[in-house]
C-alpha positions as CSV (number, residue, x, y, z in Angstrom):
1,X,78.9,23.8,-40.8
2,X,82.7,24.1,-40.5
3,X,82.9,23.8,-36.9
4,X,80.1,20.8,-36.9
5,X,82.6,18.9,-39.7
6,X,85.7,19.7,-37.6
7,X,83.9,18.9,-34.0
8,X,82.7,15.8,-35.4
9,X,86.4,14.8,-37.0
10,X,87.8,15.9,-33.1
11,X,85.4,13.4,-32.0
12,X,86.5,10.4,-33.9
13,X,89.9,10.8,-33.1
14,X,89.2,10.6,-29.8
15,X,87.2,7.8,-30.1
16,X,90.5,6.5,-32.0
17,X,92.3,7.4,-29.1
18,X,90.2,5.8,-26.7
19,X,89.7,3.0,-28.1
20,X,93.8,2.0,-28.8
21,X,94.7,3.1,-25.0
22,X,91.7,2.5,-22.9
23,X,89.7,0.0,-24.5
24,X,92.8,-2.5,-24.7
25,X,93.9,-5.1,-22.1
26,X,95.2,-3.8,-19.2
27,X,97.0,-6.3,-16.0
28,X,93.6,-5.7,-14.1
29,X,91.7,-7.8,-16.3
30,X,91.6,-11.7,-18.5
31,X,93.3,-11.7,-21.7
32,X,90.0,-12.5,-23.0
33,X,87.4,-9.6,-22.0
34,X,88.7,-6.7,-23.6
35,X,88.4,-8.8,-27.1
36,X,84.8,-9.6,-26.1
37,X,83.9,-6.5,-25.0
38,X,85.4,-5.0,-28.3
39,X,83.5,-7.4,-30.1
40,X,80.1,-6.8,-28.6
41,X,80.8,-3.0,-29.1
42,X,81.6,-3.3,-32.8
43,X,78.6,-4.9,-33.3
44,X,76.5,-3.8,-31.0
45,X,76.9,0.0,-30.5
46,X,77.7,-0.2,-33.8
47,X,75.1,-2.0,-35.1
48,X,77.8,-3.4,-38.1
49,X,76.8,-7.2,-37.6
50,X,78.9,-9.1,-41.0
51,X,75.8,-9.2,-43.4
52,X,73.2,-6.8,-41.9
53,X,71.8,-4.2,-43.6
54,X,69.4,-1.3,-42.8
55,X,65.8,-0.8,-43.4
56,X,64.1,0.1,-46.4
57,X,63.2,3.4,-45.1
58,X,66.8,4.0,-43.9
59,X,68.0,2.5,-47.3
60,X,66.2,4.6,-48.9
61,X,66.8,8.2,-46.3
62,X,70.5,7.7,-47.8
63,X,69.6,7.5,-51.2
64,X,70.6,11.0,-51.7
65,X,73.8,10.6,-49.8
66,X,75.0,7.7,-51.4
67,X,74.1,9.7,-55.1
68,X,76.5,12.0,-53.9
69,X,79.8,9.8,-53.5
70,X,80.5,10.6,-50.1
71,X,83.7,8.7,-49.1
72,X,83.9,9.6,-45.3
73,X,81.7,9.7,-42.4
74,X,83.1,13.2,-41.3
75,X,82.0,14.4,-44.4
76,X,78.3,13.5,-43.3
77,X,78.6,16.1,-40.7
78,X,78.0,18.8,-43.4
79,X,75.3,17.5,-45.3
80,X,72.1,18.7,-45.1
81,X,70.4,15.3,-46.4
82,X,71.3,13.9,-43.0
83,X,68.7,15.1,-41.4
84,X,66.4,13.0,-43.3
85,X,68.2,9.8,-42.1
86,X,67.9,10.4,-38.6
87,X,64.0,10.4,-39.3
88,X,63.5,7.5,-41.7
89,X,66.0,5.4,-39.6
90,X,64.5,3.2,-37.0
91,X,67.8,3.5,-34.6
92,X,71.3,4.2,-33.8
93,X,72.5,0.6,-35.3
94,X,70.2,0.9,-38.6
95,X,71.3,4.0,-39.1
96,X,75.1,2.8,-38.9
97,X,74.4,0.2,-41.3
98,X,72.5,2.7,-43.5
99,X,75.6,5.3,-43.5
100,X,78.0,2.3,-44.1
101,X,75.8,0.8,-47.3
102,X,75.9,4.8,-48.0
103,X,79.5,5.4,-48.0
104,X,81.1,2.3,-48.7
105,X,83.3,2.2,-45.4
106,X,83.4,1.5,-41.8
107,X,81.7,3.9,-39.6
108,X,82.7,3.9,-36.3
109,X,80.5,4.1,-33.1
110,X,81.4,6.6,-31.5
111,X,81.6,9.1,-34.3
112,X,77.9,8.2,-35.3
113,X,77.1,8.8,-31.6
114,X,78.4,12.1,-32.2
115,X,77.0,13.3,-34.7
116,X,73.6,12.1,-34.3
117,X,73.4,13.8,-30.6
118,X,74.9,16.8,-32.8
119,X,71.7,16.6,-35.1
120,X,69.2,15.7,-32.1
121,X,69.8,19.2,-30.7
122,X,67.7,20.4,-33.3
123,X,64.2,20.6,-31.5
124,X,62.0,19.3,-35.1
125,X,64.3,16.1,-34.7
126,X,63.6,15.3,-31.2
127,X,60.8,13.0,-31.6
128,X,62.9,11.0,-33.9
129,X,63.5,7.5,-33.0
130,X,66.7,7.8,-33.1
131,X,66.7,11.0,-31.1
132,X,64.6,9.2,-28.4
133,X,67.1,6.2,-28.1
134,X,69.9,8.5,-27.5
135,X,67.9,10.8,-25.1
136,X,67.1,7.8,-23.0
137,X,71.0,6.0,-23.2
């Protein structure tokens, strides 16, 4: 569980990484479409629209996380009680908005990629809807 937490921490600071060098304007390209396409990826990889929220059934998949007072999405990639999210969540986006509602913070695209391909290796998982959406993206 170790390695999973500190592959899944690697991860996001690549994403970090990424994101503040080669998702920024470059000379190639309008002023105006790396803020657009940084826009449509926050919300829509991400699935944090302002004022959404997830389903019931993912609401309620991160009832036990939430009980916990976990503060971070890397800690997520050590819990157990995950695995039960990636089944009663309908998709990548509700489950971002379920683990945000959860934790009380931000969580960021990439790193939810992460560690949801991470859990979709498990072969019970991969008839999961989320599994299935990141099997066919």
């Amino acid at each position: 569980m170790r390695r999973l937490l500190i592959t899944v921490a690697i991860a996001g600071l690549l994403v970090a990484c990424t994101n503040a060098d080669g998702g920024g304007g470059s000379d190639e390209s309008l002023g105006t479409e790396p803020s657009a396409a940084a826009a449509s990826g926050s919300t829509g990889a991400a699935g944090s629209a302002p004022g959404g929220s997830p389903s019931a059934a993912c609401e309620e998949a991160f009832a036990p996380i939430a009980d916990l007072g976990v503060e971070s999405t890397s800690d997520l990639g050590d819990l157990a009680e995950v695995e039960g999210t990636v089944t009663g969540c309908e998709s990548v986006a509700d489950w971002t908005l379920g683990a945000e509602q959860a934790i009380g913070v931000q969580v960021n695209a990439g790193t939810a990629d992460l560690l949801l391909r991470i859990r979709c290796e498990d072969p019970s998982l991969s008839n999961a809807p989320i599994c299935e959406e990141l099997a066919s993206s």
